[in-house]
Residue, then its C-alpha position, 0 to 999 in steps of 0.5 A: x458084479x465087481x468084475x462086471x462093473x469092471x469090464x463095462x467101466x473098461x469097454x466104455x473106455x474103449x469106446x471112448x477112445x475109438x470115437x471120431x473127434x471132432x477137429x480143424x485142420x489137419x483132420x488126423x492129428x495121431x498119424x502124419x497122412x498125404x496125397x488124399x483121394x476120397x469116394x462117396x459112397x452110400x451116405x459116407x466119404x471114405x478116404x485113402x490116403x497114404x501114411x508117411x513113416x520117415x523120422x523126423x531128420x528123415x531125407x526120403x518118403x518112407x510109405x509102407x501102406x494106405x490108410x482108409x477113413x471114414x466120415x459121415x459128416x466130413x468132420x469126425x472122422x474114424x479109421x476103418x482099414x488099411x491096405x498094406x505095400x506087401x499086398x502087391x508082392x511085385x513091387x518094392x518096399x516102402x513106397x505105397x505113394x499116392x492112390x485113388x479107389x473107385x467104385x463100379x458095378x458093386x466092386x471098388x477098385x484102388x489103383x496105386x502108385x508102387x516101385x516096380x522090382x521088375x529086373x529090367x531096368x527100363x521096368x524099374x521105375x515107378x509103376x500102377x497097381x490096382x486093387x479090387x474088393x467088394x468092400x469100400x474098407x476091407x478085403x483089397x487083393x491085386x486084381x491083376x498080378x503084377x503093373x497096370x501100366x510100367x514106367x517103360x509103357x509111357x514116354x519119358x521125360x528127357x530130365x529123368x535119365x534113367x529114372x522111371x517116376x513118370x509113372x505115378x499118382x494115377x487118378x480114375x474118373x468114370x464118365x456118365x457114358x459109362x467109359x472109365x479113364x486113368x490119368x497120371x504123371x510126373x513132369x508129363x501127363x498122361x491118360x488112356x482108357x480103362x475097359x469095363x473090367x478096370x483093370x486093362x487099358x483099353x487103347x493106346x496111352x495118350x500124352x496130354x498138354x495144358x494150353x496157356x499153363x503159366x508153369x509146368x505140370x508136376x504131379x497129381x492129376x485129379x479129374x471131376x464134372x461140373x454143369x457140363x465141364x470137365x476139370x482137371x486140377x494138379x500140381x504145377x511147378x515146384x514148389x507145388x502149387x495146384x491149379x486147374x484147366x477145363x474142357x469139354x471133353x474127359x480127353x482134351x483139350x485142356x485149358x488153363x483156368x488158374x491157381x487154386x492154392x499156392x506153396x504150402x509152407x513147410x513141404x514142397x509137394x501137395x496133393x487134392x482131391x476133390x468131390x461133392x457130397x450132401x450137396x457141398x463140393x470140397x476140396x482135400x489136401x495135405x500140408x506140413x502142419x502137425x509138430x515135426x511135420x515136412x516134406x516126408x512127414x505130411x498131413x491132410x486138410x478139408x476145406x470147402x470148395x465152390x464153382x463160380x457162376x461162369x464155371x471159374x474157381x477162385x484161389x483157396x486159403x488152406x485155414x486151421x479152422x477148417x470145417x470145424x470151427x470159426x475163426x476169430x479176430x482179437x480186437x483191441x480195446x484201447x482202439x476199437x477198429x484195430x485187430x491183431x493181425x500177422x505180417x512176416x511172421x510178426x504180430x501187430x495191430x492194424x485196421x479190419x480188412x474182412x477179406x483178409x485171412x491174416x486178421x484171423x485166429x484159430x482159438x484152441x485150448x492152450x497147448x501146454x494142457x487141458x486148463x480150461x483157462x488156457x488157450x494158444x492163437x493158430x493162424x487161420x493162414x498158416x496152420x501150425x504156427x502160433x503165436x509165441x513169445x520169447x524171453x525177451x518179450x518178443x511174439x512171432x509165430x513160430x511152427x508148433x515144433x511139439x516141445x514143452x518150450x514151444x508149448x509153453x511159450x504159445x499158451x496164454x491163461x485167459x483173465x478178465x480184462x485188465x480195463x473191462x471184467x467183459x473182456x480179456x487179458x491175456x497171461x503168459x504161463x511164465x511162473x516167475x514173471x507175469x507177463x501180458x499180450x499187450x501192443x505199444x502206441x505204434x502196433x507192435x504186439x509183445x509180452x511183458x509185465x505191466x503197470x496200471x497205464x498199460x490195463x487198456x493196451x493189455x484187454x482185447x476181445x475175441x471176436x468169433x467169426x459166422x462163415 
C-alpha cells in the first residue's frame, strides 16, 4: 500500500508539472521561442515555432529544431512535439529558421527554411524544405529529399554578394478555390504556385513588389482573407517593424495599408502570424522580453487582432497582460485624477489618458518569490521591464535581467495603505531600511524612508482594468 501511495503521490506530481499554465506575454517562459505560424485545426491551435539555443553573449541564431504547441483556449498552452534539423539530412546544422505547417486533404505539411549543404555554391544559400504527416504533432518526415526552392532558383538581391538568404520564411496560403500558394523573401519577395500534392511548384517563381510602401520589404510574408480581401502582412525595414497590404488577388497587386507593430525593444527581428479562431482573429509574434532575451534569444507573444469596418487594421500595442490577464492603473491618493505612469523609461505621476498603454501595469507576483505579499509592476508596453529602484532611491524601468539584485529591487511587499487601511503602500524588500514607493509634489516617483507627512503620498491603489 506504501508503495502504491508512493507512485500515485509521484504520477500526480507529474501530472502536475506537465499541465498548461496559464500566463501573459511571452506565452512560453522555460524555452526562448521565435518566428510563429499557427494552424487550426479540430477545435485546437497548434503552433510551431522555432527554438532559439544561442547563449546569452551568443553573436548568431543557433536554431536546431522546431517546437510544436498546442492550445484549446489560446491561453494555456502545452508542448505536443518537435521537429528536429537533422529531419532534413540535406541541409546544415543549426538553422532550423522560420516555418509554417498546413493542412490539406488529412496531411499536414510543414515547409522550412533550412541551410543548404549543397556544394555548389550558387546552391548554398538558404533553401525551402517541406515536410508531410499524417499528424498535425507527430510523425513529419521529408517529402521531397532534398529543396523545394534553392537560393539559386530565384533572383537575388544585388546587397547579398554571394550570399543566398532570399530564400527564407516561406508562408502557404490555400485559397477557397483550392489552389495553394508559397511566399517567401528576405529583401525581395516572392511567390509561385503550389500543385496539389504541395510539394512541387507549379509554374514559374514570381517577384512581387508593394505599391506606396514607405520602407522596404525585409522578411516574413504572411498571407489570410478577410470579407473577400487578401492581406499580406510582413516585415519592413530594420529594425523590423511589421505592416500589411491588401489585394483583391492571392497574386497581386499588393497595396500598402499601414504599420501594424513598430520595433520591438531588444531584438531587431519580428515575425507573425495571423488566424482566427472561435470567432476571434489573433495575432502572434515574438520579442526580446524573457530575462537575458535578444536578438538570438526570442520569445513569442498573442494579442488580439481585429479588422476595421472598411477592411483597415490600426497599429497593435505588444502588452505583458496579454490575453490572460487585465492590466491595472496605480492611482494616487493624495490626487485622485493622477496615476503612475512611464515616460523615458522614468516613472511618474500624470492625469489619466484611458488610450494610453503607458498608464498601465501588468501585476504579478513579486519576483523575488512566491509571498503572496509581493508583487513586482511590468509595463503593459514594454514586456520585461519593471519598475526598480536603486540604492539611491532612484525608480526606472529597467529589463528583467533574471539576477536575485534585479529581483530584489523590482519586488515590493504590499501593505495597507499608510493614509487609508483600503488602499496600499508599497515596501521595498531592503532588510536594513524601510523604503516605500512614494511621489514628490511635483511627480516623480521614487523609494525612500518616510515620516507620517509622507503616509498620503506613499498610499496608492491598483485599479484593474475591464478590456
Amino acid at each position: 500500500m506504501r508503495h502504491a501511495l508512493l507512485i500515485l503521490i509521484t504520477v500526480s506530481l507529474l501530472v502536475s508539472f506537465a499541465a498548461p499554465v496559464a500566463a501573459g506575454n511571452p506565452i512560453i517562459r522555460d524555452r526562448f521561442t521565435a518566428d510563429p505560424a499557427a494552424l487550426v485545426h479540430d477545435g485546437k491551435v497548434y503552433l510551431y515555432v522555432g527554438h532559439d539555443e544561442a547563449e546569452v553573449d551568443g553573436n548568431f541564431y543557433v536554431m536546431n529544431q522546431w517546437l510544436i504547441y498546442s492550445s484549446s483556449d489560446m491561453i494555456h498552452w502545452e508542448l505536443e512535439g518537435q521537429l528536429p534539423r537533422a529531419e532534413f539530412d540535406w541541409a546544415r546544422d543549426p538553422s532550423a529558421w522560420a516555418a509554417q505547417t498546413i493542412e490539406r486533404d488529412g496531411k499536414f505539411y510543414w515547409y522550412v527554411t533550412v541551410l543548404n549543404r549543397d556544394p555548389v555554391p550558387e546552391r548554398a544559400g538558404n533553401a525551402i524544405g517541406v515536410a508531410v504527416s499524417d499528424h498535425p504533432t507527430q510523425g513529419f518526415r521529408d517529402a521531397i529529399g532534398g529543396p523545394l526552392v534553392r537560393s539559386d532558383m530565384a533572383e537575388r538581391p544585388p546587397n547579398m554578394g554571394g550570399g543566398g538568404w532570399h530564400v527564407l520564411d516561406p508562408t502557404v496560403f490555400l485559397d477557397d478555390d483550392g489552389q495553394a500558394y508559397l511566399y517567401w523573401g528576405n529583401t525581395y519577395l516572392f511567390y509561385a504556385k503550389l500543385k496539389d500534392n504541395m510539394i512541387e511548384l507549379d509554374g514559374d517563381i514570381h517577384r512581387i513588389e508593394i505599391e506606396d510602401m514607405p520602407g522596404t520589404f525585409t522578411e516574413a510574408p504572411w498571407l489570410h482573407q478577410h470579407n473577400g480581401t487578401y492581406y499580406l502582412t510582413f516585415a519592413m525595414n530594420f529594425p523590423e517593424q511589421i505592416a500589411y497590404a491588401t489585394s483583391d488577388s492571392p497574386e497581386g497587386p499588393w497595396t500598402y495599408g499601414g504599420l501594424l507593430m513598430d520595433v520591438m525593444p531588444g531584438t531587431g527581428t519580428n515575425h507573425q502570424a495571423i488566424i482566427e479562431f472561435d470567432g476571434q482573429w489573433y495575432f502572434i509574434h515574438h520579442s526580446a522580453a524573457l530575462p537575458t532575451g535578444g536578438d538570438y534569444r526570442r520569445s513569442v507573444h498573442i494579442e488580439k487582432f481585429e479588422h476595421n469596418p472598411d477592411g483597415s487594421i490600426d497599429t497593435l500595442t505588444p502588452t505583458s497582460s496579454g490575453l490572460a490577464f487585465n492590466p491595472y492603473r496605480i492611482q494616487a491618493y493624495s490626487n485622485r485624477d493622477a496615476y503612475i505612469r512611464h515616460e523615458n523609461y522614468r516613472p511618474l505621476l500624470g492625469d489619466l489618458d484611458p488610450g494610453n498603454y503607458d498608464v498601465k501595469w501588468h501585476v504579478v507576483a513579486g519576483l523575488l518569490d512566491g509571498d503572496e505579499d509581493l508583487i513586482s509592476f511590468q509595463a503593459e508596453n514594454f514586456t520585461g521591464y519593471y519598475l526598480a529602484h536603486t540604492s539611491t532611491g532612484t525608480v526606472a524601468l529597467r529589463k528583467n535581467d533574471g539576477s536575485y539584485d534585479f529581483q530584489r529591487r523590482a519586488t515590493f511587499r504590499k501593505r495597507d495603505g499608510l493614509a487609508d487601511s483600503e488602499w496600499a503602500s508599497f515596501q521595498t524588500t531592503d532588510e536594513l531600511e524601510e523604503r516605500y514607493l512614494l511621489h514628490r509634489p511635483n511627480g516623480t516617483v521614487f523609494v525612500g524612508p518616510l515620516t507620517e507627512a509622507d503616509h498620503e503620498r506613499a498610499t496608492f491603489r491598483l485599479r484593474e482594468v475591464r478590456e
